[in-house]
VOKE-254419 format. One line per 10 residues: their letters; for each residue x, y, z of C-alpha. Coordinates in Angstrom, 3 decimals. Example, Ala and Ser with C-alpha at 12.3 -4.5 7.8 and 13.67 -1.06 7.14 Angstrom:
REM residues 2
as = 12.300 -4.500 7.800  13.670 -1.060 7.140;
***
This chain:
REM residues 131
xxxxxxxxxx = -14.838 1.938 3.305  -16.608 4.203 5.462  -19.677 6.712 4.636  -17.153 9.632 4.337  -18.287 12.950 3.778  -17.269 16.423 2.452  -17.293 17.589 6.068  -15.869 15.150 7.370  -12.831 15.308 5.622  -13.163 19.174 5.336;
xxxxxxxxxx = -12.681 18.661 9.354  -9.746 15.813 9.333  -7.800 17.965 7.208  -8.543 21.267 9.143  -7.045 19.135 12.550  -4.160 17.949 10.672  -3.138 20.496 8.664  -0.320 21.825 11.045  3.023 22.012 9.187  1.752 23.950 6.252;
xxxxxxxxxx = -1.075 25.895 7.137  0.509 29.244 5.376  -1.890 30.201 2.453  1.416 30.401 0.360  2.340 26.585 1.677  -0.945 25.433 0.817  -0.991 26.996 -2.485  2.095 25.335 -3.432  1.793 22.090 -2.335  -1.567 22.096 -4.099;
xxxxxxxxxx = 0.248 22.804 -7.500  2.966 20.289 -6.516  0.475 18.135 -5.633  -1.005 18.316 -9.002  2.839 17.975 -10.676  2.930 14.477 -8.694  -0.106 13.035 -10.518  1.046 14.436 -13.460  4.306 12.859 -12.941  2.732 9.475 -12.087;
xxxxxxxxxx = 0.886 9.124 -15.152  3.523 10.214 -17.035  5.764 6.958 -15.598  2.496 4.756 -15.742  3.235 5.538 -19.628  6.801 5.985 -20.378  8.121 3.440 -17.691  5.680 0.951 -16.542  4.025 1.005 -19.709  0.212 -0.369 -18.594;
xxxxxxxxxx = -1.415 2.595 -20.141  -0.163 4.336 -23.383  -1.366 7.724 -24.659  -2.509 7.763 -28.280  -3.427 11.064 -29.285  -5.103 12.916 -32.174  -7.781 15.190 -33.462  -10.889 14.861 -32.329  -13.363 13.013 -34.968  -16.795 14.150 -35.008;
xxxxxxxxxx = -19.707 12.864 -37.619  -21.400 15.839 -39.295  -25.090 16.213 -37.662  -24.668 14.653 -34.426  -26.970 15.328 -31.864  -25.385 16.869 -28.650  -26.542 13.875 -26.554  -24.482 11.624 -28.645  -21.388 13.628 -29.097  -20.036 11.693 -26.007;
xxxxxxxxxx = -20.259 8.646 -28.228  -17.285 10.063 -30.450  -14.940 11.822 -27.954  -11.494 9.749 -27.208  -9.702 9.439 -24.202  -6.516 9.190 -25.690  -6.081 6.767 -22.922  -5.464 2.623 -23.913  -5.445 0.090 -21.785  -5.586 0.058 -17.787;
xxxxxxxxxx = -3.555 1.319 -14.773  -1.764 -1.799 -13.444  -2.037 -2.272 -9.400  1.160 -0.388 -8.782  0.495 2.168 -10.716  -2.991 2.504 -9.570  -2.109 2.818 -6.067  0.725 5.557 -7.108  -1.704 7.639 -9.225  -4.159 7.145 -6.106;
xxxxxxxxxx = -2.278 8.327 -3.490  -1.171 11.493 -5.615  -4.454 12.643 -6.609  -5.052 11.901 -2.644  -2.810 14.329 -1.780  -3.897 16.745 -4.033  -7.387 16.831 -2.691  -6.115 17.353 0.641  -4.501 20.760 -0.095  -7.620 21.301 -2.136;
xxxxxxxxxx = -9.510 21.109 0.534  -6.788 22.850 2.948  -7.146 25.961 0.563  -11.071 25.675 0.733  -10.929 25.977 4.851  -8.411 28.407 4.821  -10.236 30.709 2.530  -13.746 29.842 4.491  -15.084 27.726 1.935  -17.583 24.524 3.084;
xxxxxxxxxx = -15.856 21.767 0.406  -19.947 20.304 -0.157  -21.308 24.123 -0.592  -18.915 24.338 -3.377  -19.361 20.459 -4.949  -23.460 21.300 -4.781  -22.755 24.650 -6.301  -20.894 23.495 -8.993  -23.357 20.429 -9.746  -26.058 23.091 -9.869;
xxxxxxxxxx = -24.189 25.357 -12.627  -23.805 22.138 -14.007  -27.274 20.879 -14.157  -28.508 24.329 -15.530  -26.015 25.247 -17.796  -26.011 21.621 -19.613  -24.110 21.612 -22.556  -23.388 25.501 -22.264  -20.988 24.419 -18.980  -18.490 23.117 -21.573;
x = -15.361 24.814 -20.806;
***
């Protein structure tokens, strides 16, 4: 794969975004975008069955140290996207981050400005970014 970068494909979605370039287009094939994924997990569960979802409470030791926490959290997630799946859940989440980065251009935003920013709160804030 090629050295791709936020501006770069900041700038191959701002020449190909023709069709919907409507702020109200954008916004809603962002969220549809995100339905798709949603949806294609959802199948990689109920119909293909490589990855089940096995969820509960949270189970935290008393007394651990922050650092460690990470140790104890569950995914919910077992086993492994097969191929087809893979591919499906790939090309969604593909989509998605083009209209992500549609609505970033068409509200003036640089897509890296905000990915530093964000590592930055993230790097100061620590454990207090938890959200």
């Amino acid at each position: 794969m090629p050295n791709l970068t936020g501006e770069s494909f900041q700038a191959t979605v701002d020449e190909y975004l023709i069709r919907h370039r409507s702020i109200l287009d954008v916004l809603s094939k962002l969220q549809e975008a995100t339905a798709r994924v949603n949806r294609a997990l959802a199948k990689a569960v109920t119909t293909c069955g490589c990855v089940e979802i096995s969820a509960s409470r949270q189970r935290i030791p008393e007394g651990v140290e922050f650092p460690r926490l990470k140790e104890f959290m569950a995914t919910h997630l077992k086993g492994e996207l097969c191929e087809s799946c893979r591919e499906i859940v790939e090309t969604e989440l593909g989509q998605g981050l083009f209209y992500f980065t549609a609505l970033c251009s068409l509200l003036g935003f640089r897509i890296e400005e905000i990915m530093a920013r964000e590592e930055e709160r993230i790097a100061t804030l620590g454990p207090y970014n938890l959200t």
